[in-house]
C-alpha positions as CSV (number, residue, x, y, z in Angstrom):
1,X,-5.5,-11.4,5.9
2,X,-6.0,-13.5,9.1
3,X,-9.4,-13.0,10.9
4,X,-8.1,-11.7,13.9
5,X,-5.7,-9.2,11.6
6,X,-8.7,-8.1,10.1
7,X,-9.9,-7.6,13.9
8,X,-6.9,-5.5,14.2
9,X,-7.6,-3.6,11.2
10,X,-10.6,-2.7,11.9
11,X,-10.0,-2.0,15.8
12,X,-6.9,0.5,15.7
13,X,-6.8,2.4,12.5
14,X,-7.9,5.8,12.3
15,X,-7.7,9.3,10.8
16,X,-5.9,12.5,11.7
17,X,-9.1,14.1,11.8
18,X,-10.4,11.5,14.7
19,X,-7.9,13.4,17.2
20,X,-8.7,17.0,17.0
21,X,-5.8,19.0,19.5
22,X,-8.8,20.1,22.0
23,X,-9.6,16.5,22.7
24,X,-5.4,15.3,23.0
25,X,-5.1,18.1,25.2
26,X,-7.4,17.1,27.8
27,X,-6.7,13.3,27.3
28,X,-2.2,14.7,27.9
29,X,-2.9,15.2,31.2
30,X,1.3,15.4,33.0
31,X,2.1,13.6,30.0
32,X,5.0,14.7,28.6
33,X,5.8,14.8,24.6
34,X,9.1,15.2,22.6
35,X,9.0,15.5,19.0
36,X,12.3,14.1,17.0
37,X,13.5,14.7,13.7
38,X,16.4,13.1,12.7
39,X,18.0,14.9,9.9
40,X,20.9,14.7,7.4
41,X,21.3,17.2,4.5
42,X,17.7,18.3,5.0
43,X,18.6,22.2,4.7
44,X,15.5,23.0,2.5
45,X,13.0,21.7,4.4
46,X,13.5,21.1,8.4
47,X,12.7,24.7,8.7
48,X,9.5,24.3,7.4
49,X,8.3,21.4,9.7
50,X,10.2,22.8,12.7
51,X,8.0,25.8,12.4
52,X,4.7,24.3,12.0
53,X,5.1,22.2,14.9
54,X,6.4,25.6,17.3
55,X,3.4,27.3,15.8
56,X,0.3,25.0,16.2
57,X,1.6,22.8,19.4
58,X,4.9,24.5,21.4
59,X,4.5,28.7,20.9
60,X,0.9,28.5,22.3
61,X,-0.9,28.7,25.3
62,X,-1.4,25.0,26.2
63,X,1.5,23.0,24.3
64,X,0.8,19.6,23.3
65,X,4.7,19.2,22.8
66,X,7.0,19.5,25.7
67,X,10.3,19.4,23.6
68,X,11.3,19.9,20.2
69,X,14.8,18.1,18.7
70,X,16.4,17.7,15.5
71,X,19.0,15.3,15.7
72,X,21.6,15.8,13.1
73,X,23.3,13.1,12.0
74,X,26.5,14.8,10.5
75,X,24.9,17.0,7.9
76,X,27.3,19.2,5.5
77,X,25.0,21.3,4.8
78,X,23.0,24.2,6.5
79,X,20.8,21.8,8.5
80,X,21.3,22.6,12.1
81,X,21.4,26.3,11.4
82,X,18.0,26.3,9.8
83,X,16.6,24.0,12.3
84,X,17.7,25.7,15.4
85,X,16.9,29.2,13.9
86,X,12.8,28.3,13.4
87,X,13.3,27.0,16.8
88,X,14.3,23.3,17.4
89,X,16.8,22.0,19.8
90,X,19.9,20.9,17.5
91,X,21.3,17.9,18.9
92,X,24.3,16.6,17.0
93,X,24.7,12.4,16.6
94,X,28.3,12.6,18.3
95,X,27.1,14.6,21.6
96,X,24.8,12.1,22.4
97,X,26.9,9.4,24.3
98,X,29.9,10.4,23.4
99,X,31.6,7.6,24.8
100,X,29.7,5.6,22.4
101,X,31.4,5.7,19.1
102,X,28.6,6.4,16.4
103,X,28.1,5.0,13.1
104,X,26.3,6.3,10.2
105,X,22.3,5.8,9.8
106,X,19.0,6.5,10.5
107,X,18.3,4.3,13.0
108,X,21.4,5.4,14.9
109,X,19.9,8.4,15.1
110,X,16.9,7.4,16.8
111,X,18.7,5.5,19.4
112,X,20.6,8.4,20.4
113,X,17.8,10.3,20.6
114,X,16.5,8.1,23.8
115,X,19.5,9.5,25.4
116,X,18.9,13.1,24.1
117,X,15.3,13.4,25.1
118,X,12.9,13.3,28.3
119,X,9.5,12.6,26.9
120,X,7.0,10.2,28.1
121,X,6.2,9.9,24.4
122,X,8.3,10.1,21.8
123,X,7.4,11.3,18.3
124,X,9.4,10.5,14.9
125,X,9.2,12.8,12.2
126,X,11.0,12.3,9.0
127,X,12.5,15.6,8.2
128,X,12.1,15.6,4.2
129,X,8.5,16.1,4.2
130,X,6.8,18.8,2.3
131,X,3.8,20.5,2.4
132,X,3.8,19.3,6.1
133,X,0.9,19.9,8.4
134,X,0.7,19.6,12.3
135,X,-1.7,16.8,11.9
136,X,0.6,14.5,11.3
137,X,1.9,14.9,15.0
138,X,-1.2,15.1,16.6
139,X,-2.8,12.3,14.3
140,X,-0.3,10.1,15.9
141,X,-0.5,11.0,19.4
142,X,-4.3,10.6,19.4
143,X,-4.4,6.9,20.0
144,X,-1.5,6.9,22.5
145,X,-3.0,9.9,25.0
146,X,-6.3,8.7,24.8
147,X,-5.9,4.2,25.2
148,X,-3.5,3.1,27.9
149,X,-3.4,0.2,25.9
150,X,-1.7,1.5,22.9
151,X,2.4,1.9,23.3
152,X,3.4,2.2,19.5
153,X,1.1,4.0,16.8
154,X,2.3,4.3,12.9
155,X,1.3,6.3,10.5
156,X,-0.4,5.6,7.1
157,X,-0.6,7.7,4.4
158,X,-0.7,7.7,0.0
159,X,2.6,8.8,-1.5
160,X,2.5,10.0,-4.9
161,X,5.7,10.0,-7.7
162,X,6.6,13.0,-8.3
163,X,8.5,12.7,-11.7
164,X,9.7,15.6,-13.0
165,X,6.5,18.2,-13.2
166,X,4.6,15.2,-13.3
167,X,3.1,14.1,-10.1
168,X,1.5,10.4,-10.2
169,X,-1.0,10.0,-7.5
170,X,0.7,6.6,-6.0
171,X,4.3,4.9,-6.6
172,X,6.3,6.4,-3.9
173,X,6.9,3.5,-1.8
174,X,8.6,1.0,-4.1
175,X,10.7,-0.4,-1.3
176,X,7.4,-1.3,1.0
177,X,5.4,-2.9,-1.8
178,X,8.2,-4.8,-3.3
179,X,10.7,-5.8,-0.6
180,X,8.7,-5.0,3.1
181,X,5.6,-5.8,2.7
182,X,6.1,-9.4,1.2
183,X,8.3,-10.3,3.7
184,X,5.7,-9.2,6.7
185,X,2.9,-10.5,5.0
186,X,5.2,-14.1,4.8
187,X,7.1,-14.6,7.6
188,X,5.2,-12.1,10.1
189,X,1.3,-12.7,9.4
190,X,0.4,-10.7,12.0
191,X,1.8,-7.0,10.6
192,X,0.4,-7.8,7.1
193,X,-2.3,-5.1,8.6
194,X,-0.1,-2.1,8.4
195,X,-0.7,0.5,5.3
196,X,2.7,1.6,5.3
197,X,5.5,-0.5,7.4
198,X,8.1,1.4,6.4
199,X,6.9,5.0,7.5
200,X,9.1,7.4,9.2
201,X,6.6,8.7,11.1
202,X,5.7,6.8,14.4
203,X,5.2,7.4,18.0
204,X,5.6,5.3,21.1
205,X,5.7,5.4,24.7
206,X,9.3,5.4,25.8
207,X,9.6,2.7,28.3
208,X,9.0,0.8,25.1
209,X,11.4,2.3,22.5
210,X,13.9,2.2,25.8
211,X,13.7,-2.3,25.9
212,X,14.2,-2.4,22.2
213,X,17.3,-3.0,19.7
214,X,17.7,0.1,17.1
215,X,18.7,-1.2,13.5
216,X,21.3,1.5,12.7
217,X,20.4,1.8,9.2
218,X,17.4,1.7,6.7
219,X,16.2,-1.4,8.8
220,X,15.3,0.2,11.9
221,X,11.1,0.2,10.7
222,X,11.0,-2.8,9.6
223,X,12.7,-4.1,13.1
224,X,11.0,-2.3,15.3
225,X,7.6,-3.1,14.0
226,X,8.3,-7.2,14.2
227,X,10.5,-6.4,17.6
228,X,7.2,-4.8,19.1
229,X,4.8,-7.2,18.2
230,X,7.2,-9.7,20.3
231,X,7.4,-7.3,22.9
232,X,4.1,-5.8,23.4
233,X,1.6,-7.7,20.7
234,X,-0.4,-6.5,17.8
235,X,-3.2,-5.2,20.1
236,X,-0.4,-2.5,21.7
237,X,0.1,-1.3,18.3
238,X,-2.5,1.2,16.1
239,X,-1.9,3.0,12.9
240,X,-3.4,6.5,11.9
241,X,-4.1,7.6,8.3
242,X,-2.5,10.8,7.6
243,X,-3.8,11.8,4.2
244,X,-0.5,12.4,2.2
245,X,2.9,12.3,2.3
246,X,5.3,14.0,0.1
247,X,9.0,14.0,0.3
248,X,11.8,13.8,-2.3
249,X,12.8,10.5,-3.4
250,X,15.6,8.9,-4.1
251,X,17.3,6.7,-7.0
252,X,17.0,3.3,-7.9
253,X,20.4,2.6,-6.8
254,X,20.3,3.9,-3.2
255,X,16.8,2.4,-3.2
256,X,18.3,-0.5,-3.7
257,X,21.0,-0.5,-0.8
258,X,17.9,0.2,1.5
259,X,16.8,-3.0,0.2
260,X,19.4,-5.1,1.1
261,X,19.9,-3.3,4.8
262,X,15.9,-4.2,5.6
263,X,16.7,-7.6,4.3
264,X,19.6,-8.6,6.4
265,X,17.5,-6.8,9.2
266,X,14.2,-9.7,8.7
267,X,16.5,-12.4,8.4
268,X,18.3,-11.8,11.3
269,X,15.0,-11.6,13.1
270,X,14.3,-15.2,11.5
271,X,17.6,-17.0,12.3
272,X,17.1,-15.1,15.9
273,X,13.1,-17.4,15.6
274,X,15.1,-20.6,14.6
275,X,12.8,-21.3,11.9
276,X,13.6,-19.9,8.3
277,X,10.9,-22.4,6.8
278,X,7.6,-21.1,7.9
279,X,5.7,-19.1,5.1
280,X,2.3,-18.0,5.3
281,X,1.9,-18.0,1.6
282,X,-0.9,-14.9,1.3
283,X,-0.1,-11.2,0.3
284,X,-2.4,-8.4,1.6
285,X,-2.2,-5.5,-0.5
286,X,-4.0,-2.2,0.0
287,X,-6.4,0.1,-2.2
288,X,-7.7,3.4,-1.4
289,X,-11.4,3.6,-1.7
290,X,-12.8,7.1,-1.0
291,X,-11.4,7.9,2.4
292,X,-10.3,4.2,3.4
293,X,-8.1,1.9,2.6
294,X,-9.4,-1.4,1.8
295,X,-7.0,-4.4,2.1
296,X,-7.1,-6.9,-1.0
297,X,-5.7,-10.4,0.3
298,X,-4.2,-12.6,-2.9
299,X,-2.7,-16.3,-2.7
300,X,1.2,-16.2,-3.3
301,X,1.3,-19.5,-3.0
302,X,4.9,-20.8,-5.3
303,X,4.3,-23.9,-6.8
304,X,7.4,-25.8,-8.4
305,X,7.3,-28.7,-10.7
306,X,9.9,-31.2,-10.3
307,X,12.7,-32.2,-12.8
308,X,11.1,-33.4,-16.1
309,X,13.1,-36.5,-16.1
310,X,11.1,-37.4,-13.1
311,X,7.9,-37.6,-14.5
312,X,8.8,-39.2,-18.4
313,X,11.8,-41.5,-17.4
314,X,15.2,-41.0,-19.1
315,X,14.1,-42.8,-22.3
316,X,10.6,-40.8,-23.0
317,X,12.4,-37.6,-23.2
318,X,12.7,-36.5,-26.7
319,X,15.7,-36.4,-28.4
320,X,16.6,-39.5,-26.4
């Protein structure tokens, strides 16, 4: 990792625990806060994190959230019904400019739900999550109520395999380790600092999120964390450990499609730089040690060794 990365590291990550509600509610100030979970076929469990976030920061005497939305992106199953009876404004995909025709994916979602909301800060939510806690929005809101500075804060977290009964404690982001995080840690230097690139949990101030292009599909993270280090620089972003995260997972096939969709999203961020060449041949990894995460930098460096014929001449090669 690059000194000043490690700077970075060190600088803007935090815990949950660092931002207790007290503190976020004196730092809020008029500040308004909307809370968005885009959702599709997430029935068993937007109920769940709806009504933890009503309880602990909306249904209370001094709200930390202003406004509460589950975007449903064309669910078939009882998603907006269960959302909007623990409490959430259900916003369907094809309300929100409806001149606009939509598309399918995540990252539509979130654009539209600029257009459905009026926070000053905007909070993403995954709506799969179990065993979901209120921390997880306040965690992320800490760094953004309490430094001007900050505009964009993601979230950080372990995510165990659950396998059957079995529950590994770590394997649930396949897609970071083995397709996101390389290419960051290559072509974008500068992110290699973030735990978990690809987390659906973020927040941001919204005159940012409003100057940025939304990647419809499985790309949107990965885009939006190389199009606001353009935008803003690394020093605007900060990243908040959240303890866990559990949600279900998905095949190896769709996995696989999400893949390829963050892929064409990096390189057409490269061909957009004009220069496909430029690797920074080091891969920072991370291990959790006690409460931290500690980042392990290794040399990725790929060597080739030219044509054989090159180095004997035609007639040393055996069989010759």
């Amino acid at each position: 990792m690059e000194p000043a990365v490690a700077a970075w590291f060190a600088r803007r990550s935090s815990r949950a625990a660092d931002w207790p509600l007290d503190a976020l509610l004196t730092a809020k100030g008029s500040t308004t806060v909307s809370v968005v979970l885009p959702a599709l076929d997430e029935a068993s469990t937007v109920g769940a994190i709806v009504d933890a976030v009503r309880r602990d920061l909306v249904d209370v005497a001094d709200p930390l959230v202003d406004e509460l939305v589950v975007l449903d992106s064309g669910s078939t199953d009882a998603t907006a019904r269960v959302a909007a009876g623990a409490g959430a404004r259900v916003v369907h995909r094809d309300d929100v400019l409806p001149d606009v025709p939509s598309v399918a994916g995540k990252g539509e979602a979130l654009w539209r739900s600029l257009a459905a909301t009026t926070g000053d800060v905007v909070v993403f939510i995954d709506a799969d999550l179990t065993a979901f806690r209120s921390s997880f929005v306040t965690g992320l809101l800490g760094p953004l109520l309490t430094d001007s500075t900050v505009q964009f804060v993601k979230a950080m977290y372990d995510r165990p395999l659950t396998d059957g009964a079995v529950v590994h404690p770590a394997g649930g982001g396949r897609v970071t380790e083995l397709v996101a995080r390389p290419l960051l840690n290559l072509h974008w230097p500068q992110l290699a600092g973030f735990v978990q690139p690809l987390a659906g949990e973020y927040a941001a101030q919204r005159r940012l999120l409003e100057r940025l292009p939304f990647a419809t599909g499985y790309g949107v993270e990965i885009a939006l964390l190389i199009d606001i280090v353009g935008e803003a620089g690394l020093d605007a972003m900060a990243q908040v450990d959240l303890g866990e995260r559990r949600h279900r997972h998905h095949s190896d096939l769709r996995l696989g499609r999400m893949a390829a969709e963050i892929w064409q999203t990096a390189l057409a961020r490269l061909h957009q730089d004009g220069d496909l060449q430029t690797v920074e041949p080091t891969l920072t990894q991370f291990v959790r040690e006690a409460s931290d995460y500690v980042p392990v930098t290794h040399d990725v460096t790929a060597l080739e060794r030219p044509p054989m014929l090159s180095v004997l001449g035609d007639d040393r090669l055996p069989g010759r």
